[in-house]
C-alpha positions in Angstrom: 8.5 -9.2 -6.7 5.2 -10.0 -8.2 6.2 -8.2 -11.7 9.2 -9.9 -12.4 6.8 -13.2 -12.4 4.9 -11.8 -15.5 8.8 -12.2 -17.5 8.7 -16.3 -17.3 4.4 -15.6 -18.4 6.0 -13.7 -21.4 8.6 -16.2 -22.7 5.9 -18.7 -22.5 3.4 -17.5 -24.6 6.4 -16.5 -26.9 7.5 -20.3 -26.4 3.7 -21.4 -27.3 3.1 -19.3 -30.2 7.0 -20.3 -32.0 7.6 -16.7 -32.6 11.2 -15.5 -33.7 13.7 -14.0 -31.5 12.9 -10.1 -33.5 9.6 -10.6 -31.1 11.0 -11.9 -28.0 12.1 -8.5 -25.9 8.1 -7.7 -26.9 6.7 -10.4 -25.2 9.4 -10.2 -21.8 8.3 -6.8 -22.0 4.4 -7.0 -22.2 4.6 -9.6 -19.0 6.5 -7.8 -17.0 4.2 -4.5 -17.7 1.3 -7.0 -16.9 2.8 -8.3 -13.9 3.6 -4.5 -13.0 0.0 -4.0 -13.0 -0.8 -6.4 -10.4 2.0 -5.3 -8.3 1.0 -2.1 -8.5 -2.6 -2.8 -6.5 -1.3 -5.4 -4.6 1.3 -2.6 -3.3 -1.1 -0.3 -3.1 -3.3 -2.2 -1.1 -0.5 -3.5 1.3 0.7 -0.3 1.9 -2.1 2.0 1.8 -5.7 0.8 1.7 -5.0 -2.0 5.0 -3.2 0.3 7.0 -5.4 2.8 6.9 -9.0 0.0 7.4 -6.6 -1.3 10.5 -6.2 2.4 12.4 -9.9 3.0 11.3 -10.7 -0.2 13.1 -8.5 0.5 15.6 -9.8 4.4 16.2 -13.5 3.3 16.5 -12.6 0.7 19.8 -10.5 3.2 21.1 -13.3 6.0 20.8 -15.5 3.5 22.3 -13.3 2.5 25.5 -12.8 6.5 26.1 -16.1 7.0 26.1 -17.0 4.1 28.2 -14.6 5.5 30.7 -15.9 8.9 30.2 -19.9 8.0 30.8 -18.7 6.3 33.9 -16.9 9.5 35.5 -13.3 7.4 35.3 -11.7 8.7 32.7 -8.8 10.7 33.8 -5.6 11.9 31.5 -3.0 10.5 34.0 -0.8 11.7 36.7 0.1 15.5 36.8 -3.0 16.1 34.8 -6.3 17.9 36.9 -9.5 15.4 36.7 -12.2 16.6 34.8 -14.5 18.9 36.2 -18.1 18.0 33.9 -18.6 15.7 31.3 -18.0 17.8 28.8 -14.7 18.4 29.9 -14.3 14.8 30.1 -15.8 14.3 26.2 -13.3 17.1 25.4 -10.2 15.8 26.9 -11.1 12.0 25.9 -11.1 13.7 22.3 -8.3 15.6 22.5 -5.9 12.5 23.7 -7.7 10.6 21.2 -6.7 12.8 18.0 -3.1 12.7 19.8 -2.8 8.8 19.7 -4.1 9.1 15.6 -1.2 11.7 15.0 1.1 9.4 16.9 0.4 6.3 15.5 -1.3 8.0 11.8 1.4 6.8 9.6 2.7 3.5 11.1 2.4 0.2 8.9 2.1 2.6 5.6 4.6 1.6 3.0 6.0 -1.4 5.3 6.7 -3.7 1.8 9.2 -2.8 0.2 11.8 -3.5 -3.1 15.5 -2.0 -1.9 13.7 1.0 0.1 11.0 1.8 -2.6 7.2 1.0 -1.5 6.0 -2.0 -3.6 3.4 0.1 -5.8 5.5 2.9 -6.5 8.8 0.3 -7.7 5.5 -1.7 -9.9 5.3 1.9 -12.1 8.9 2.1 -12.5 9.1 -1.8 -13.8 6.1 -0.9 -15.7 7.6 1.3 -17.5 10.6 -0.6 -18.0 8.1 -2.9 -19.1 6.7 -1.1 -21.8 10.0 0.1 -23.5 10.3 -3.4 -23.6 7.7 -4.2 -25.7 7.8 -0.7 -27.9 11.2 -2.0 -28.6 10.5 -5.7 -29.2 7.6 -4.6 -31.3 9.7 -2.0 -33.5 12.8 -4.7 -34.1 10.6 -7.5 -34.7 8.5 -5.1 -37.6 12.2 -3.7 -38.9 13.6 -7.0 -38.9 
């Protein structure tokens, strides 16, 4: 996970700067909370933001194939189904099975990444957090001792 990258970032710039070991859980913690960060909106973006810019996409050709189909007096719900009767049926029924494909297929690719069962933004907050204990307590042992 991108997060746990920010720990190697941490030791370092603890390495670098030739800090003591008091310091050392401070600086571990403060790149994983930084790496948390990025996870977080790469998570978010992966699980939420392209999903739903792909069934936009994905709404607005199917919207325009119904209603191709419905301004050439083809478009027809399937077998068992009566044909439309006026073109405002048509527009009705070609909305109607359109909002039913969205309810269908609303929620697919959301939250497909991942870590152990937890979507990838909301597993960033919890290593965040961990994160920042990190380096409240690295910053409180190093200033004690």
């Amino acid at each position: 996970m991108l997060a746990l990258l920010g720990i190697p970032a941490g030791l370092g710039l603890w390495s670098a700067l030739g800090l003591g070991d008091a310091v050392l859980p401070a600086f571990v913690g403060a790149g994983l909370a930084l790496g948390s960060v990025g996870t977080f909106f790469l998570g978010r973006w992966l699980n939420e933001l392209r999903p739903q810019a792909r069934l936009e996409g994905w709404s607005r050709r199917r919207r325009a194939e119904l209603d191709q189909h419905v301004s050439a007096g083809t478009f027809h719900l399937g077998t068992g189904h009566p044909a439309p009767r006026s073109l405002a049926e048509a527009r009705a029924q070609a909305e109607a099975l359109l909002q039913a494909e969205l309810a269908a297929v609303g929620t697919a690719g959301r939250n497909a990444h991942t870590f152990f069962f937890v979507p990838m933004q909301y597993a960033a907050v919890a290593l965040g957090v961990v994160g920042l204990g990190m380096l409240v307590y690295g910053a409180v042992s190093g200033a004690v001792g």
